[in-house]
C-alpha positions as a printed NumPy array, in Angstrom:
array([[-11.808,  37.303,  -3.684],
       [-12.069,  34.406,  -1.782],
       [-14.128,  32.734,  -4.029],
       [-12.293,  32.935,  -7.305],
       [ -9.066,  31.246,  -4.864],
       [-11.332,  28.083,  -4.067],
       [-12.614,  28.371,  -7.785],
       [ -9.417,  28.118,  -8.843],
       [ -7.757,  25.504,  -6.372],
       [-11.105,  23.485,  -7.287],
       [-10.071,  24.084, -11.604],
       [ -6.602,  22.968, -10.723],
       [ -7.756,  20.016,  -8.683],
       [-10.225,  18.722, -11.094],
       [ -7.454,  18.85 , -14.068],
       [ -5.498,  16.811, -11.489],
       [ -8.048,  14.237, -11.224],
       [ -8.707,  14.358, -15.571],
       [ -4.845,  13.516, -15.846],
       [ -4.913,  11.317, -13.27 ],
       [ -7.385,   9.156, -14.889],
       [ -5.966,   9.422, -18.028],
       [ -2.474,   8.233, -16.853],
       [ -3.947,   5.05 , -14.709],
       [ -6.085,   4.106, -18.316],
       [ -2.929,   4.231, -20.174],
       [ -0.939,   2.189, -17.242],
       [ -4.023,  -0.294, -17.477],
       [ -3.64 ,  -0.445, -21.537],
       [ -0.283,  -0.479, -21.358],
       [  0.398,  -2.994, -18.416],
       [ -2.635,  -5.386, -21.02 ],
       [  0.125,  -5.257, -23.838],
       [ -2.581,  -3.768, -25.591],
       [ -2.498,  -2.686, -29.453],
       [ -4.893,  -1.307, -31.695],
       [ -4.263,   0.138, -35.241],
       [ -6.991,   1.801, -37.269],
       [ -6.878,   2.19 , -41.349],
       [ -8.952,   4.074, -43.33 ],
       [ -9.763,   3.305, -46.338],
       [-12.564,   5.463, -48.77 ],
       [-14.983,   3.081, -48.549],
       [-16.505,   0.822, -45.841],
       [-17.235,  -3.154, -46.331],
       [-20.366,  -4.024, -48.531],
       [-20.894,  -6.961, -46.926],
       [-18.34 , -10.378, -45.318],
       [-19.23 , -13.489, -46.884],
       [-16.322, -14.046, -49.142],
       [-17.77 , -15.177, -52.02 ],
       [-20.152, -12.265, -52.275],
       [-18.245,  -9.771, -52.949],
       [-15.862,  -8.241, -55.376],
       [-14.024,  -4.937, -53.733],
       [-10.719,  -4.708, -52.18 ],
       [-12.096,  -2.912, -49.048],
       [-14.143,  -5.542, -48.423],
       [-11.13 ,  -7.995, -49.425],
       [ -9.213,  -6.289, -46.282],
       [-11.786,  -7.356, -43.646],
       [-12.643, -10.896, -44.772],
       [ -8.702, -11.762, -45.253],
       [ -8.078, -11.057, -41.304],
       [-11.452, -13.59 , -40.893],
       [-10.75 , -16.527, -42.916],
       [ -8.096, -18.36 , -44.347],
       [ -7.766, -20.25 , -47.921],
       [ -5.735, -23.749, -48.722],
       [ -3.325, -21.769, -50.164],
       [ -2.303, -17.918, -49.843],
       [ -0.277, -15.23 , -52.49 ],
       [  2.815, -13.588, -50.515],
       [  3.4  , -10.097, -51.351],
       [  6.25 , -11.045, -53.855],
       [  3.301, -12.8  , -55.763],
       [  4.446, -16.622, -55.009],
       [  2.094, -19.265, -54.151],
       [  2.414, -21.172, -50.753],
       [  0.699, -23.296, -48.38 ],
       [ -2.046, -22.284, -45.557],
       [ -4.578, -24.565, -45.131],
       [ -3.268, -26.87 , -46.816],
       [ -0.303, -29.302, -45.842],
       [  0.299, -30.027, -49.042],
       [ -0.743, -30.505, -52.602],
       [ -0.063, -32.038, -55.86 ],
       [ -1.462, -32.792, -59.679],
       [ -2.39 , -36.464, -60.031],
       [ -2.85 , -35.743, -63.529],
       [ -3.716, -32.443, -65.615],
       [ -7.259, -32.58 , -64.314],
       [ -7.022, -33.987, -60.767],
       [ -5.795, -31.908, -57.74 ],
       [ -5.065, -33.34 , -54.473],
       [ -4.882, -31.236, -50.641],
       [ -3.505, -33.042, -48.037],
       [ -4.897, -30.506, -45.147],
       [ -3.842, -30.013, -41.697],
       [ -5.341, -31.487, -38.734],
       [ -6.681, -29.764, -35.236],
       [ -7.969, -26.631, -37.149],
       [-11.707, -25.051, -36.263],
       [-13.523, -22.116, -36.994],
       [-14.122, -19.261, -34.328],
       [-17.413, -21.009, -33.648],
       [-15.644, -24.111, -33.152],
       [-16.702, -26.451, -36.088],
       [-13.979, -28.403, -37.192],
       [-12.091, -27.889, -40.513],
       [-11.847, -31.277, -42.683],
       [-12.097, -32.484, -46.062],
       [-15.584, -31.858, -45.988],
       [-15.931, -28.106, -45.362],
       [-13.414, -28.071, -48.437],
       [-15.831, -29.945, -50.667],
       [-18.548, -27.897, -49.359],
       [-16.658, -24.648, -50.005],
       [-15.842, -25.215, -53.704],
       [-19.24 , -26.96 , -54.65 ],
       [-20.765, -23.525, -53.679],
       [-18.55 , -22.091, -55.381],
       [-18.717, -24.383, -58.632],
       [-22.59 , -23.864, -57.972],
       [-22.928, -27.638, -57.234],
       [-25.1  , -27.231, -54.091],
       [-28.621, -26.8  , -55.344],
       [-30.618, -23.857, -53.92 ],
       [-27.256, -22.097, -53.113],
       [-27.038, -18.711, -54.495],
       [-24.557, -18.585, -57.407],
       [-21.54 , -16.311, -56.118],
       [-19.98 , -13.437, -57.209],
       [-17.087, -14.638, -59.052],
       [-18.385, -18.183, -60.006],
       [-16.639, -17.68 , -63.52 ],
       [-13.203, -18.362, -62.007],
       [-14.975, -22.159, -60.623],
       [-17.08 , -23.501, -63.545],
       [-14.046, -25.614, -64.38 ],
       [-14.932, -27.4  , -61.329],
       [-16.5  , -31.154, -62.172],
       [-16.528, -33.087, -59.047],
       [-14.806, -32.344, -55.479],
       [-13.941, -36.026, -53.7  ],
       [-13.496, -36.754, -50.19 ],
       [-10.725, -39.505, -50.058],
       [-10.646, -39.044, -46.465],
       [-10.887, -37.415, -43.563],
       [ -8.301, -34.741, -44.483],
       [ -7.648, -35.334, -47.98 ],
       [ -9.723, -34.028, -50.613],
       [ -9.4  , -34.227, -54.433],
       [-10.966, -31.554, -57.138],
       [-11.456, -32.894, -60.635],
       [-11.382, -30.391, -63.236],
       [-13.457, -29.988, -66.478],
       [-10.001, -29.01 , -68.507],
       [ -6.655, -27.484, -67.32 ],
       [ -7.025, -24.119, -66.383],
       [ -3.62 , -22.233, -65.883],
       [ -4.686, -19.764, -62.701],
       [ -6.709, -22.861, -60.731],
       [ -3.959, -22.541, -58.094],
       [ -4.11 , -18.646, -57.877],
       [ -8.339, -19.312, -57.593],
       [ -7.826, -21.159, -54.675],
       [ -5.84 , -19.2  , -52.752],
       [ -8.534, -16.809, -52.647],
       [-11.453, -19.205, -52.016],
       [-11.662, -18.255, -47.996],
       [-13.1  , -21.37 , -46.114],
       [-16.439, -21.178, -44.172],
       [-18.068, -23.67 , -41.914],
       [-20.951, -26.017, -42.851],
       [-23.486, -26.144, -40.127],
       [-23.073, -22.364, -39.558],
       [-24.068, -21.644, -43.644],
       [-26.215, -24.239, -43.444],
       [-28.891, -22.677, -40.993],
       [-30.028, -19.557, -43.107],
       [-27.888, -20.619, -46.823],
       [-24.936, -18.441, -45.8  ],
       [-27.225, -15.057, -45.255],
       [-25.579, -14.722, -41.985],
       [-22.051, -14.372, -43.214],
       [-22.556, -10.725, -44.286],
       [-22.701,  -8.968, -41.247],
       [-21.662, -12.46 , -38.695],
       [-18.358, -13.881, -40.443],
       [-17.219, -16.906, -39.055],
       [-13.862, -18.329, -40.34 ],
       [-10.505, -19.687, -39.205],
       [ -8.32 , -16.749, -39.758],
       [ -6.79 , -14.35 , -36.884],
       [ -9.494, -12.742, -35.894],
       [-13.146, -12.117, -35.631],
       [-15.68 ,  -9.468, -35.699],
       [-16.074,  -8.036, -32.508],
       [-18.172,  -4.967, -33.903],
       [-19.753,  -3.462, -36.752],
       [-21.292,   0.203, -36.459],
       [-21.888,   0.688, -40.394],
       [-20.359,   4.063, -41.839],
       [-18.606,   4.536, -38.854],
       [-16.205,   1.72 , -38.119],
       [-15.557,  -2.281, -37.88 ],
       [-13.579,  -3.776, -35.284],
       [-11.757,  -6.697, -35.142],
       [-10.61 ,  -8.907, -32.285],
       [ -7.072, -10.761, -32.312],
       [ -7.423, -14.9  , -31.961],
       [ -4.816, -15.795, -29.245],
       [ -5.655, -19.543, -30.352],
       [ -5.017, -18.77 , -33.988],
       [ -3.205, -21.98 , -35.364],
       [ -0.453, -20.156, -36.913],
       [  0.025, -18.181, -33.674],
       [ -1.543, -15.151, -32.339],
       [ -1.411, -11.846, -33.74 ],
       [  0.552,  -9.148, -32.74 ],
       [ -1.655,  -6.87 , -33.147],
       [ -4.716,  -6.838, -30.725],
       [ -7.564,  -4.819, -32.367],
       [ -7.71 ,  -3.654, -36.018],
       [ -9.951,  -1.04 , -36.73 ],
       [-11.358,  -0.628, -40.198],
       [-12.952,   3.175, -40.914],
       [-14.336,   4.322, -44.003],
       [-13.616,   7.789, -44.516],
       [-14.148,   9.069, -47.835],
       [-12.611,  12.746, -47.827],
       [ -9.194,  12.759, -48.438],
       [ -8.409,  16.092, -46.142],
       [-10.678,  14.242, -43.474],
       [ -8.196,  10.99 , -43.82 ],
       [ -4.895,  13.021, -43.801],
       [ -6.036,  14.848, -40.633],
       [ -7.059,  11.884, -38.956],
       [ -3.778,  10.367, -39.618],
       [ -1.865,  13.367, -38.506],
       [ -3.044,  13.481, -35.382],
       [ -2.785,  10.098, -34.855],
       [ -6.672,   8.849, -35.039],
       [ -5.547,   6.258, -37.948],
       [ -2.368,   4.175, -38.512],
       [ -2.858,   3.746, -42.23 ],
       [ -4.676,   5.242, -44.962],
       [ -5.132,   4.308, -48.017],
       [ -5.477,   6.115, -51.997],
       [ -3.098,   8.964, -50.631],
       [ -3.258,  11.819, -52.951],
       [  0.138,  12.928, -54.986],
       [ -1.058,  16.46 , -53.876],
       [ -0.334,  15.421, -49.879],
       [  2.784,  13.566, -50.249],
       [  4.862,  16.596, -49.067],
       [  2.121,  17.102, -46.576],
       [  2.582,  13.525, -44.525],
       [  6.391,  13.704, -45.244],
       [  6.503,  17.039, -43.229],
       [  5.214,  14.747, -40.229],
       [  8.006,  13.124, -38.374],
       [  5.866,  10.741, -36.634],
       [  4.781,  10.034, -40.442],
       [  5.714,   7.974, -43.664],
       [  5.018,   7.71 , -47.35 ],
       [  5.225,   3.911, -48.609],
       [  4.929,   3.148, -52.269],
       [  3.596,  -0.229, -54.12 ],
       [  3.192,  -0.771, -57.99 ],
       [ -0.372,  -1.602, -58.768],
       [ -2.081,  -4.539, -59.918],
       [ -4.569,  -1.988, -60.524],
       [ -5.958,  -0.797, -64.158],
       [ -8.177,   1.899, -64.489],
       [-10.05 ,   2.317, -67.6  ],
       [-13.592,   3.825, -68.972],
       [-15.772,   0.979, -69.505],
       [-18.347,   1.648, -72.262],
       [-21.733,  -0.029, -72.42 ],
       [-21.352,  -1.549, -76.294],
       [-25.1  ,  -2.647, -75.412],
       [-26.767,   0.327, -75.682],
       [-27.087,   1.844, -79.312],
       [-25.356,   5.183, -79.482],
       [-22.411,   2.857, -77.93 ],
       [-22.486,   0.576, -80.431],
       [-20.842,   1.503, -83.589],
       [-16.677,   1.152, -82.996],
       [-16.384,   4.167, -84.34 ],
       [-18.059,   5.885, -81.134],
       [-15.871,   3.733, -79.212],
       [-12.602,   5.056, -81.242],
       [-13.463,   8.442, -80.773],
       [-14.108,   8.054, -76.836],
       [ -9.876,   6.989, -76.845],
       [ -9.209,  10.003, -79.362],
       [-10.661,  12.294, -77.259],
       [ -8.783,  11.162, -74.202],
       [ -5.659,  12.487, -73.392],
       [ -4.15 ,  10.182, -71.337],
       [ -0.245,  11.132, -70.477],
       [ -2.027,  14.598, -68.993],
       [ -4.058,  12.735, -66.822],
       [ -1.376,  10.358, -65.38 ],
       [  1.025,  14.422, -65.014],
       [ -1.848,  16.757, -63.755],
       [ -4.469,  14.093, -61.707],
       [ -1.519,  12.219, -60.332],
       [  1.301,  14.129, -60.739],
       [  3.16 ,  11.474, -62.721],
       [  2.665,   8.25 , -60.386],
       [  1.197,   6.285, -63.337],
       [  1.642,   4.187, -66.33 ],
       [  0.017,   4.887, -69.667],
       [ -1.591,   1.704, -70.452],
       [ -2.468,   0.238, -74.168],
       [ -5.473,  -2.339, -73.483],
       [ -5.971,  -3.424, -69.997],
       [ -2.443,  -4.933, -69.18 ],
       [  0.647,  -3.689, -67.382],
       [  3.786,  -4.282, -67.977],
       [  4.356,  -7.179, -65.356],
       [  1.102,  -8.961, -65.993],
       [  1.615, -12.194, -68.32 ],
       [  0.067, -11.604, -71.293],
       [  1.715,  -7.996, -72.017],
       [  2.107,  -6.94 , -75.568],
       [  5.196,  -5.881, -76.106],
       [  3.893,  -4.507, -79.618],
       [  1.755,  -2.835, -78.435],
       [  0.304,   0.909, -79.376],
       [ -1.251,   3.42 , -78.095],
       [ -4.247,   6.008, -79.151],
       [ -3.376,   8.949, -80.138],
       [ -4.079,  12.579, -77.817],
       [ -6.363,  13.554, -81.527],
       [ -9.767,  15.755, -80.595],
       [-10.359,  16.395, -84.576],
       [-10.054,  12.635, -85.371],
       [-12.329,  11.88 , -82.592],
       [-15.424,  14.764, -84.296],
       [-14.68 ,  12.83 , -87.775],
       [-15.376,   9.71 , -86.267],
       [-18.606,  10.374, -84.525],
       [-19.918,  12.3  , -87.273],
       [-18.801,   9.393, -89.768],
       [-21.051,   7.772, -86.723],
       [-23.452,   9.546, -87.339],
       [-23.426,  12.013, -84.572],
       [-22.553,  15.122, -86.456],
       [-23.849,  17.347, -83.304],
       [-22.39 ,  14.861, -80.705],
       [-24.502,  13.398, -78.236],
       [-25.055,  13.191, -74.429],
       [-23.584,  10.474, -71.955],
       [-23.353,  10.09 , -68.611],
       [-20.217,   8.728, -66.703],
       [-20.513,   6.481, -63.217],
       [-17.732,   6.794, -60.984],
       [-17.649,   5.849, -57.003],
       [-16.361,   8.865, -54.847],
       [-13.581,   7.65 , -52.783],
       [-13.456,   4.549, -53.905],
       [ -9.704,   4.848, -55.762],
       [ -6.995,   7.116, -55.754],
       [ -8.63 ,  10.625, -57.142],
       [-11.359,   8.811, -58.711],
       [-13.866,  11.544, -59.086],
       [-11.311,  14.618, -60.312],
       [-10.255,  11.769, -62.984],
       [-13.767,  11.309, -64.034],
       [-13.974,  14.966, -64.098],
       [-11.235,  15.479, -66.603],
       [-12.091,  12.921, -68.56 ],
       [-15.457,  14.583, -69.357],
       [-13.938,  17.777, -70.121],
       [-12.111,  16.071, -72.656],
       [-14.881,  13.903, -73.756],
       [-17.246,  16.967, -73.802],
       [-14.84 ,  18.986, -75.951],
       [-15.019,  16.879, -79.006],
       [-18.431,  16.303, -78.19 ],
       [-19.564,  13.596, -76.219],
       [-21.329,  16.073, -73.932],
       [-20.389,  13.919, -70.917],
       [-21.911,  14.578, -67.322],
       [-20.248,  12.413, -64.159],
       [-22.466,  10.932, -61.737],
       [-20.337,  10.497, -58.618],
       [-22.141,   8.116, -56.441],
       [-21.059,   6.311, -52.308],
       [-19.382,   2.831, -53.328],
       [-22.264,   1.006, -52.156],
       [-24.434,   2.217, -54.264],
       [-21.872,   1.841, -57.046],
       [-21.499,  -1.7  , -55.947],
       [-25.015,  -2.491, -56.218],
       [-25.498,  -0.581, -59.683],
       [-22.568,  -2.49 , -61.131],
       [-23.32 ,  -6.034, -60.339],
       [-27.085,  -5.484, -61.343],
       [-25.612,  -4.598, -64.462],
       [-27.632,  -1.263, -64.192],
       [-24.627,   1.209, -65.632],
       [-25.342,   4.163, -68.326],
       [-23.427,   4.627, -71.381],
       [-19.784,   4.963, -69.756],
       [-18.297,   4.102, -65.891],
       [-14.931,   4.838, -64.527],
       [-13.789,   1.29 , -62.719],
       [-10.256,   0.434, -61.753],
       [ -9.785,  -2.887, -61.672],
       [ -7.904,  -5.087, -60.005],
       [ -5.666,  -8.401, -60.827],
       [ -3.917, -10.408, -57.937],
       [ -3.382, -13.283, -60.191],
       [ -0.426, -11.019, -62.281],
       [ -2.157, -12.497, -65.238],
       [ -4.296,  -9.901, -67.692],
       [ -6.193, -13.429, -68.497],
       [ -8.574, -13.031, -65.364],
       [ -8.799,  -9.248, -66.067],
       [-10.124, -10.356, -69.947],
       [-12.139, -12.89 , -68.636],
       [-14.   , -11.239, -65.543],
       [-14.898,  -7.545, -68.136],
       [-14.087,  -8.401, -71.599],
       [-15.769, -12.12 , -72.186],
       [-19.29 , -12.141, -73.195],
       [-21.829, -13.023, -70.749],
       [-19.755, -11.711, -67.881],
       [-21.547, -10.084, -64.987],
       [-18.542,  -7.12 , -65.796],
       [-18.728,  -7.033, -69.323],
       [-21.028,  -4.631, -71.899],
       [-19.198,  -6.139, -74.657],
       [-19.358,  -8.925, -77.071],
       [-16.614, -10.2  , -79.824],
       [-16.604, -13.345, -81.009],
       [-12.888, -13.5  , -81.892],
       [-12.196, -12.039, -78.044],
       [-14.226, -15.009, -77.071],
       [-12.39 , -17.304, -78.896],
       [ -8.58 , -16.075, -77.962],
       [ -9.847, -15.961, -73.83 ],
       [-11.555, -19.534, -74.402],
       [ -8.189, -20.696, -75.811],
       [ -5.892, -19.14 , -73.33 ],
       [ -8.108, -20.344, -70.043],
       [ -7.211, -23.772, -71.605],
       [ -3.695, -23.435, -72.244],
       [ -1.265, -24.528, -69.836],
       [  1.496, -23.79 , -72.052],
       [  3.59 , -20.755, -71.042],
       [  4.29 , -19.338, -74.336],
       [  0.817, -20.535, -75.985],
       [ -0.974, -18.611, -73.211],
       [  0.879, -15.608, -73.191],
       [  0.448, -15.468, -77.573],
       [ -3.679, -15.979, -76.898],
       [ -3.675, -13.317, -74.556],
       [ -1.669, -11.137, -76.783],
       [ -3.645, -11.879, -79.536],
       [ -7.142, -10.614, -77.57 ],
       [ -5.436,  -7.568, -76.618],
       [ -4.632,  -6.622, -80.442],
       [ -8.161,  -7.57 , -81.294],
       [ -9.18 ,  -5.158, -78.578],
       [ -7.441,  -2.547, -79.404],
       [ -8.974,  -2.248, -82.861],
       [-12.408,  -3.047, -81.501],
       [-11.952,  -1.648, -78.056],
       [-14.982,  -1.471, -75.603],
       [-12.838,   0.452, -73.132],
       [-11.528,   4.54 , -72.75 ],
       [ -7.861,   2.936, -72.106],
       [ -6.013,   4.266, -69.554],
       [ -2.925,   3.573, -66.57 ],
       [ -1.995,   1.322, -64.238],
       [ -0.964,   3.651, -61.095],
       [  0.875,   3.594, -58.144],
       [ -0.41 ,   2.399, -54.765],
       [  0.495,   5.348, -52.301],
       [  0.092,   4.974, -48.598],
       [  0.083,   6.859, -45.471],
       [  1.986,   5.615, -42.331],
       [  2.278,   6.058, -38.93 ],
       [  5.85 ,   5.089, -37.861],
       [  5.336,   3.324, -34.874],
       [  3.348,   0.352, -37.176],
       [  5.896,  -1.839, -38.821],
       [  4.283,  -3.051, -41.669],
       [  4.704,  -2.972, -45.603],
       [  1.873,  -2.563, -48.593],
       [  1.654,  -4.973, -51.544],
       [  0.971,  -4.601, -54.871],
       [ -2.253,  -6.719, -54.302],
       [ -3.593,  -4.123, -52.245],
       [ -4.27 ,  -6.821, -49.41 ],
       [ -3.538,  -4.402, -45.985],
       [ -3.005,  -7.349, -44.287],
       [ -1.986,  -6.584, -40.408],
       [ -1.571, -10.267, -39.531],
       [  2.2  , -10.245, -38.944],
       [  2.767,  -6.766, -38.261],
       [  3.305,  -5.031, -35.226],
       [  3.6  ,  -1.637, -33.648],
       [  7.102,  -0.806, -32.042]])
């Protein structure tokens, strides 16, 4: 009897203690000014040099890392960052004046010379540099001069009307740093002049970053942000409901009500620069003929997947441009829901008994990415296209992709933060294009002749006119430009963008 009293006096005194602990951690965090906020997004980082990679995930680390000579707000205007200032010296010839006292987090100085450095990699102008992953958008690059020690000029091959928009996403990296191993050490040791750095990196589990309090444009209010993949959606709303994660992203239509119901919770929306669509390999043979390719948009209907996959956040799209992108058509037309137009066609084909295809699709990657795939080949398999989805982690997706290593059809949604369908065309629908299993000379053509058009209304009409081209000789399943839907933990004061940049530089938790 007297033992179970001391046993229990000793229980109550060791829960004092726990508490106790606890409560002098929290005083300690607290009395710091401490703040960390955690978002999960599907996937994890593939890897941090900028210029190696082409994923939004990814996107979200590097953008807290480094900074560009210019940035995009979240209405979509262009304004200064590195840069003091800029200006045209003629239709070819752009000059940065940059500002002075800047260094990286390794404490190289920034100057005219990392600039020239930067864009001669990515121009592929430094020999024995590896060509980056979206080179295409610098080949207009002809020359980079350094007038002096913070004023730098880039000479252009032609006009190009989304130069400025390129470089405010060409992220800055130092030149001795790169220099040692030709920029290998970027991908898992960024070092940039942004507001903060890596402090950790524990891959599939989470990557931490640390808050400059020397940042140049001031330091963050945010201490620590937290990046953690987490693919399951039930796995992401739990962590956020119990307060594990600040943000998530790709929020399901299905959980809405769920986080609503939570009032330490919020649902924020964002229209999408997003487009999802089917991309199909026009390289291999069955894929070939356009009336395969015709039949693949018959067989899709399109307005069920936007009601019953997404529960209506969605817009039905015609090619691969929404509304608010220059270069909409506002003629344009849709496919039509038609499974018996889409047999006739592959049997006019010359697949009376259909054939067999496979789908790639990431799992996690974008907003119910797999179940999408999954309907599609229901639909696909009905008129039959006997269609089986290979759901595979984004890194592996990744890797596939930009090997060019894709079967007959792959579910990609891809993104635009230039609100111009002309980088969209010219990064999956112009020959030659690490992106693109396609080839049309007149699609060529109308691209060519837009990227070199300055000329508002010229543009948009070249644009327009590859669109309509597309559509009748489409190399795409068509499909919608959705909604951006977030989770949110009230106590973070922060708002999404249609960009899809979670950007927690400027935000702060109440």
């Amino acid at each position: 009897m007297k033992r179970k009293k001391i046993s229990k006096v000793g229980s109550i005194l060791i829960g004092f203690l726990i508490f106790f602990v606890m409560f002098m951690s929290w005083g300690v965090q607290t009395a710091q000014g401490k703040t960390r906020v955690v978002v999960a997004q599907g996937v994890e980082p593939t890897r941090l040099d900028p210029d190696m990679h082409r994923e939004t995930p990814t996107n979200n680390v590097c953008l807290h890392i480094y900074d560009a000579l210019l940035e995009r707000n979240k209405e979509g205007e262009i304004r200064l960052d590195l840069a003091d200032s800029w200006r045209y010296l003629d239709d070819t010839t752009l000059e940065f004046k940059l500002r002075k006292g800047i260094k990286f987090s390794n404490g190289e100085p920034f100057n005219a010379e990392v600039v020239k450095y930067n864009f001669e990699r990515v121009a592929g102008l430094i020999p024995g540099a590896k060509k980056v992953l979206h080179s295409a958008d610098f080949t207009v690059i002809k020359e980079v001069k350094v007038i002096d020690e913070y004023t730098v000029q880039i000479i252009k091959k032609k006009p190009h009307p989304l130069f400025l928009s390129f470089v405010a996403q060409k992220y800055m990296v130092p030149i001795e740093y790169t220099k040692r191993d030709n920029f290998e050490g970027l991908a898992t040791k960024p070092v940039g002049t942004g507001p903060y750095v890596l402090k950790s990196w524990m891959k599939g589990s989470e990557l931490i970053l640390e808050a400059k309090k020397d940042y140049w444009k001031g330091a963050p209010k945010i201490d620590e942000v937290v990046f953690r993949p987490i693919p399951e959606d039930s796995t992401r709303i739990s962590e956020l409901k119990v307060g594990n994660v600040d943000i998530i992203a790709n929020l399901k239509p299905d959980n809405i009500g769920e986080v609503k119901a939570q009032k330490h919770l919020e649902v924020k929306f964002v229209p999408s620069n997003r487009t999802s669509m089917v991309f199909i390999n026009a390289e291999m043979d069955k894929m070939k003929d356009v009336r395969v390719r015709k039949a693949i948009n018959h067989a899709i209907d399109v307005p069920s997947l936007i009601k019953n996959i997404f529960d209506g956040n969605g817009f039905r799209v015609s090619t691969l441009s929404p509304k608010h992108f220059v270069g909409w058509d506002p003629k344009e037309k849709f496919y039509s829901y038609d499974p018996e137009r889409a047999k006739k066609l592959l049997a006019e084909a010359g697949f009376p008994n259909g054939m067999d295809v496979a789908i790639l699709t990431p799992r996690g990657r974008w907003l119910n990415d797999v179940q999408a795939c999954e309907a599609i080949a229901g639909m696909l398999t009905k008129v039959g296209i006997r269609t089986k989805v290979n759901a595979v982690e984004f890194g592996v997706f990744a890797r596939q992709t930009q090997a060019r290593q894709i079967p007959e059809l792959m579910y990609a949604s891809w993104g635009n933060q230039h609100f111009n369908v002309l980088h969209t065309l010219d990064a999956v629908a112009r020959s030659g294009r690490m992106f693109s299993f396609y080839k049309s000379e007149k699609v060529d053509d109308y691209i060519d002749k837009a990227a070199m058009t300055v000329h508002p209304d010229k543009h948009t009409e070249y644009l327009q006119l590859a669109l309509r081209e597309m559509w009748e000789d489409p190399s795409f399943g068509f499909l919608y430009n959705l909604k951006d839907i977030y989770g949110v933990n009230k106590r973070l004061v922060w708002e999404p963008r249609p960009d899809e940049d979670i950007n927690l530089y400027g935000a702060y938790v109440k």
